[in-house]
N, CA, C and O atoms as a MOPAC input file, in Angstrom:
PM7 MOZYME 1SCF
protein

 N      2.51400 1    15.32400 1     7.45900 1
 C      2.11100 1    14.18400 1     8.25300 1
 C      3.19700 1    13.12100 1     8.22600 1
 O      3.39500 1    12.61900 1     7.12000 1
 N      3.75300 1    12.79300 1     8.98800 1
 C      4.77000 1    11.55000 1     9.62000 1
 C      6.21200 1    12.12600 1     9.00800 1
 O      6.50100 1    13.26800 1     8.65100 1
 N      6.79700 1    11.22800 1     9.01700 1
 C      8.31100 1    11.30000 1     8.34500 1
 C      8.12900 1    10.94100 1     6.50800 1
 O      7.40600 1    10.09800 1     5.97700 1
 N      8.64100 1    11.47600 1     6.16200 1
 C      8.72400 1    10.94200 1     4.52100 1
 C      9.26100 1     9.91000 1     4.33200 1
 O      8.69100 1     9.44100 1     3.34700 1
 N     10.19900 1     9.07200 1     4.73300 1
 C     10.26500 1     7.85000 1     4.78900 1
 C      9.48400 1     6.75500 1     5.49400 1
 O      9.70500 1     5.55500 1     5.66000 1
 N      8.44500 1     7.60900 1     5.87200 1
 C      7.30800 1     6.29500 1     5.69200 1
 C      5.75600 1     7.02600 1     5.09300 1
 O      4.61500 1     6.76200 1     5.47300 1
 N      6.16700 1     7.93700 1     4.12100 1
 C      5.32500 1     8.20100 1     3.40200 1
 C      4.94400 1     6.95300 1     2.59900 1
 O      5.80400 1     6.15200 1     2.23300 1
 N      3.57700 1     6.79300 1     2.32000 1
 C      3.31700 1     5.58000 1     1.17900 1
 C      2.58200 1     4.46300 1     2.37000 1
 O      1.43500 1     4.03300 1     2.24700 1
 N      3.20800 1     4.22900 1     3.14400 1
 C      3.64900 1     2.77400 1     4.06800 1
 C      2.36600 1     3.16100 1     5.04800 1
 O      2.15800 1     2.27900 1     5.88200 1
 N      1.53600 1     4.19900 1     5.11900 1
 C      0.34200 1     4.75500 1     5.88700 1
 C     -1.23800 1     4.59500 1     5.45700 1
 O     -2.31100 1     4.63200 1     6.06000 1
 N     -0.69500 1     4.34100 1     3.71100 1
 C     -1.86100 1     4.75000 1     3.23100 1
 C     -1.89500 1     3.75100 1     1.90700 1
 O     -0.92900 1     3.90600 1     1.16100 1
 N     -3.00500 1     2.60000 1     1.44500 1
 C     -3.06600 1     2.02500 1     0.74800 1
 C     -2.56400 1     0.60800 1     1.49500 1
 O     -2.46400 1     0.55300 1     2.72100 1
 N     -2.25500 1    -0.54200 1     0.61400 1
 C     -1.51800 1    -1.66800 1     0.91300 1
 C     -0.33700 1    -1.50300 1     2.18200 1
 O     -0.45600 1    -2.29200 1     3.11900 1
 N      0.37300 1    -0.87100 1     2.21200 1
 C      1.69000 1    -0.85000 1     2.69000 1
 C      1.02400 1    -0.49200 1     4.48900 1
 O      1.90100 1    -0.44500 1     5.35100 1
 N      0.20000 1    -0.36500 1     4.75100 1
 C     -0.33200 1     0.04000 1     5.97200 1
 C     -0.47800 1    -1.31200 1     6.54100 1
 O     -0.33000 1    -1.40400 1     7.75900 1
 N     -0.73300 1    -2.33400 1     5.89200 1
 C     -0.53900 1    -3.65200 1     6.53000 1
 C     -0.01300 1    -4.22500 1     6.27400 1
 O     -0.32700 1    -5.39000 1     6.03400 1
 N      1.24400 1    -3.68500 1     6.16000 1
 C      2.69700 1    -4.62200 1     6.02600 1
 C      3.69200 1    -4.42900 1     6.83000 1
 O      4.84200 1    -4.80700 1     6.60400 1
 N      3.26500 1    -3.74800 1     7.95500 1
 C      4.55900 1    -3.15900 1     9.47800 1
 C      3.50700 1    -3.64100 1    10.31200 1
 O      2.28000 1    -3.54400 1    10.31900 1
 N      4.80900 1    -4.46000 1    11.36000 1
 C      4.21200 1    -4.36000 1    12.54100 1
 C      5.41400 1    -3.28000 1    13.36100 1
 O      6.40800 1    -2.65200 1    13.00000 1
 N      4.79200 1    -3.45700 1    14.43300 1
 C      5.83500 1    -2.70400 1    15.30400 1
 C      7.14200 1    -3.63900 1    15.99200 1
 O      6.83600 1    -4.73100 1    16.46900 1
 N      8.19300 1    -3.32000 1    16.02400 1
 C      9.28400 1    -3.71800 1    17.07300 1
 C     10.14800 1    -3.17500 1    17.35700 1
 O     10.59300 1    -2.33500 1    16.57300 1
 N     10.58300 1    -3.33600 1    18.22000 1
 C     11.65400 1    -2.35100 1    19.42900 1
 C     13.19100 1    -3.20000 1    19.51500 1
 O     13.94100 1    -2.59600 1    20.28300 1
 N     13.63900 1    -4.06600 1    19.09900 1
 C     14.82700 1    -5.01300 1    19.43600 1
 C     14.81200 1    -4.57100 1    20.42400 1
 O     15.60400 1    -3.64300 1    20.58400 1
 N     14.04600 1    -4.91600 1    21.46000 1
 C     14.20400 1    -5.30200 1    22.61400 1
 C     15.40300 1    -6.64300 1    22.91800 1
 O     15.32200 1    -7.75900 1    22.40600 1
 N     16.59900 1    -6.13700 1    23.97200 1
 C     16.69900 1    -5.24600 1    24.88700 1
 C     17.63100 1    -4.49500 1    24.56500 1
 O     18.18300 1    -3.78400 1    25.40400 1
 N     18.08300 1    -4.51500 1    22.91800 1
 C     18.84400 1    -2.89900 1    22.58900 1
 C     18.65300 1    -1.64700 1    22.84600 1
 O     19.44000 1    -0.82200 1    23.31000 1
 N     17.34800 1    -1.51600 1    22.45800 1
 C     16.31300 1    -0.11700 1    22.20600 1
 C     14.74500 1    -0.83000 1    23.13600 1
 O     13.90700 1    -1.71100 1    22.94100 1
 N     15.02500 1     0.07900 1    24.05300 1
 C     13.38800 1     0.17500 1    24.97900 1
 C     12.28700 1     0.63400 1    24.19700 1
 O     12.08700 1     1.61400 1    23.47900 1
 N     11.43800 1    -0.66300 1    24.65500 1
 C     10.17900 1    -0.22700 1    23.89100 1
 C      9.28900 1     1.74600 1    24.03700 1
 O      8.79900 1     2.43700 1    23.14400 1
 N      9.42100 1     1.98200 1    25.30900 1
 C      9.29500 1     3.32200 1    25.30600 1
 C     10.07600 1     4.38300 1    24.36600 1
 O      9.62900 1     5.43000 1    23.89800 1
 N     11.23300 1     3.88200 1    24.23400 1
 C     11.99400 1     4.81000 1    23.24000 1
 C     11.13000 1     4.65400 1    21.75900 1
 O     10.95600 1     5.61700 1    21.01300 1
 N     10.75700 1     3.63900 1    21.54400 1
 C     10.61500 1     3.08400 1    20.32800 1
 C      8.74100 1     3.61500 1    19.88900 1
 O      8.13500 1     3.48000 1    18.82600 1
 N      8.43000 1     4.03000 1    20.79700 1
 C      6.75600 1     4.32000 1    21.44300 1
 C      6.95600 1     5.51800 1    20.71000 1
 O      6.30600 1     5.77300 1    19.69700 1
 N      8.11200 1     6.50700 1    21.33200 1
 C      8.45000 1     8.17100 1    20.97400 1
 C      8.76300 1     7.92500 1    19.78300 1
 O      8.30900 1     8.80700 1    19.05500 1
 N      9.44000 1     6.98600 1    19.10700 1
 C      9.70900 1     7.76200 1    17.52100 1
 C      8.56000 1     7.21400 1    16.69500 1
 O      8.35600 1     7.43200 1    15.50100 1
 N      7.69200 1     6.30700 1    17.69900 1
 C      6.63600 1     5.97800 1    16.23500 1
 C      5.34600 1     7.29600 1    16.46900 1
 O      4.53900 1     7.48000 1    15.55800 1
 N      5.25600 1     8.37500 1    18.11500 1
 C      4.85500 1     9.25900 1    18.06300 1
 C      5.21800 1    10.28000 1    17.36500 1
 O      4.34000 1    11.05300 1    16.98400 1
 N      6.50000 1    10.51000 1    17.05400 1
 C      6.64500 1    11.30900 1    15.72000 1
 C      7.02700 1    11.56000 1    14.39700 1
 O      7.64400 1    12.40000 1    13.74200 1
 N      6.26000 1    10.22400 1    14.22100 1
 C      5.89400 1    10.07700 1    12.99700 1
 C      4.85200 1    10.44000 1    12.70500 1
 O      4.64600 1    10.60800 1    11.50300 1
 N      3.66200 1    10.73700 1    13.75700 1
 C      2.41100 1    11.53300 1    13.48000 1
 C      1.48100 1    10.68900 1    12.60100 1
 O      0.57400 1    11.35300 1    12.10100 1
 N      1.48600 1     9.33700 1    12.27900 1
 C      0.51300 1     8.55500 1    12.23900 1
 C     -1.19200 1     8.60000 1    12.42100 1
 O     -1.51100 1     8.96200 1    13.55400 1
 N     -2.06400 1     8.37300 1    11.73500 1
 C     -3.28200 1     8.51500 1    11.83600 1
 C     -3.66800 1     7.07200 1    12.79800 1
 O     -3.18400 1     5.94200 1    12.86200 1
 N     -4.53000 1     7.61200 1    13.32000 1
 C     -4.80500 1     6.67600 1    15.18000 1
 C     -5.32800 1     4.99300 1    14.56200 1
 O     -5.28100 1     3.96700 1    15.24100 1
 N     -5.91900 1     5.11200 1    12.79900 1
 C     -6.35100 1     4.00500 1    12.54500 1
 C     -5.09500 1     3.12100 1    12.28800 1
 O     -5.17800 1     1.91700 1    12.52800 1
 N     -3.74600 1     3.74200 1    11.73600 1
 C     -2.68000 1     3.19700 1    11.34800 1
 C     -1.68900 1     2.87900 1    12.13300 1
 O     -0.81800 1     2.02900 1    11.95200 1
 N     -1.85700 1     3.63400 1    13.06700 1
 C     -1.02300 1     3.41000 1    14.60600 1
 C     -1.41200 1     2.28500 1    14.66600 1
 O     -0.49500 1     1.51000 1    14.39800 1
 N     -2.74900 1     1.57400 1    14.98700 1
 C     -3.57700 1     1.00100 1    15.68700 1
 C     -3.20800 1    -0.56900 1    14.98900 1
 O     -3.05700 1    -1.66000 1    15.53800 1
 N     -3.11500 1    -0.03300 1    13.09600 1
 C     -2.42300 1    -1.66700 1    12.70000 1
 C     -1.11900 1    -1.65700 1    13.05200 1
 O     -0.92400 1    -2.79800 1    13.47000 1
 N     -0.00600 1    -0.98500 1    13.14200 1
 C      1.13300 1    -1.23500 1    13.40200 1
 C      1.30300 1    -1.94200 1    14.94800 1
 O      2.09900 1    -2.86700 1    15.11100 1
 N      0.44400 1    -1.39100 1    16.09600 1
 C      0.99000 1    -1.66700 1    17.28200 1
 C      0.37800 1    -3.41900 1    17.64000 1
 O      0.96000 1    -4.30400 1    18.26800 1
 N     -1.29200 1    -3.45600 1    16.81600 1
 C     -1.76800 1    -4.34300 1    16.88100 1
 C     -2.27700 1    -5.36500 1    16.20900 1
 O     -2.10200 1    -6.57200 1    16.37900 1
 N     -3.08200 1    -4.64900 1    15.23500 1
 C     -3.83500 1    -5.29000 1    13.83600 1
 C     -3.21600 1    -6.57200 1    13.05100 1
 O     -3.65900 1    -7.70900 1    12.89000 1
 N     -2.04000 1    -5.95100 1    12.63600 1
 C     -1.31500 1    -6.45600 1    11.57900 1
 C     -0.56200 1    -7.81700 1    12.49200 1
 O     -0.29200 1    -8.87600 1    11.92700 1
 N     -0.38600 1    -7.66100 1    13.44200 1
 C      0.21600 1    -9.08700 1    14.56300 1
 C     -0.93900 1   -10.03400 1    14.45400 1
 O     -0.88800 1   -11.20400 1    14.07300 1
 N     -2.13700 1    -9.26000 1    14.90000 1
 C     -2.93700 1   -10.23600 1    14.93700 1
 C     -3.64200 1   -10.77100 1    14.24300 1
 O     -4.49700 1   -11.60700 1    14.53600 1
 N     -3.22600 1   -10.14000 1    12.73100 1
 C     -3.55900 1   -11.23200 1    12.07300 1
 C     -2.80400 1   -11.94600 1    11.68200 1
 O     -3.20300 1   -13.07800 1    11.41100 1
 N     -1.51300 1   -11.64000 1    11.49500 1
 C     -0.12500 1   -12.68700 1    11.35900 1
 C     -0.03000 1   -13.69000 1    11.96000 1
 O     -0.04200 1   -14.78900 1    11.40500 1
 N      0.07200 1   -13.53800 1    13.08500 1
 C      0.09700 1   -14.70600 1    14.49000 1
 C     -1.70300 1   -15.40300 1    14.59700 1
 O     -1.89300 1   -16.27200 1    15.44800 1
 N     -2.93100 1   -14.94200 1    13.68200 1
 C     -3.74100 1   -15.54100 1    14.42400 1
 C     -4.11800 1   -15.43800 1    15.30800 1
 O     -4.71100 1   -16.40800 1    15.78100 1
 N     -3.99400 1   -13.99800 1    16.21200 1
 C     -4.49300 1   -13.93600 1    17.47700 1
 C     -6.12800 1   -13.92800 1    17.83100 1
 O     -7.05700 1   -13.53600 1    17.12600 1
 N     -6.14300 1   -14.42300 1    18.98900 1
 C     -8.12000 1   -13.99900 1    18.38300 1
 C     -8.13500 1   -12.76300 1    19.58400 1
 O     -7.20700 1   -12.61300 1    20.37800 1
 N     -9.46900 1   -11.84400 1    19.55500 1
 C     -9.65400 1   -10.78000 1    20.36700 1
 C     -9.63000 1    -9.62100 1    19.92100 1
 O     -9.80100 1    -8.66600 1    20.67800 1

């Protein structure tokens, strides 16, 4: 399951400590979409990286 360098970082604490980013406009966010698809991520951990973890950083409400 995922890459081994982000073994650990999926499961326990470390799952809410990434958000996602792309350095946009170096690297396109679509490019950046494909390598976090194969990493093979579980849909709950995807779900803090792309969103969770922002929103609670930033305070977002929704």
């Amino acid at each position: 399951m995922g890459s081994p360098r982000w073994r650990g970082r999926d499961e326990g604490a470390g799952r809410h400590r990434v958000l996602f980013g792309s350095n946009f406009p170096m690297i396109q966010p679509a490019k950046c979409m494909g390598q976090l698809d194969a990493l093979d991520l579980a849909e709950d951990v995807r779900r803090l990286f792309l969103y969770e973890n922002a929103k609670k950083v930033f305070r977002l409400e929704g």
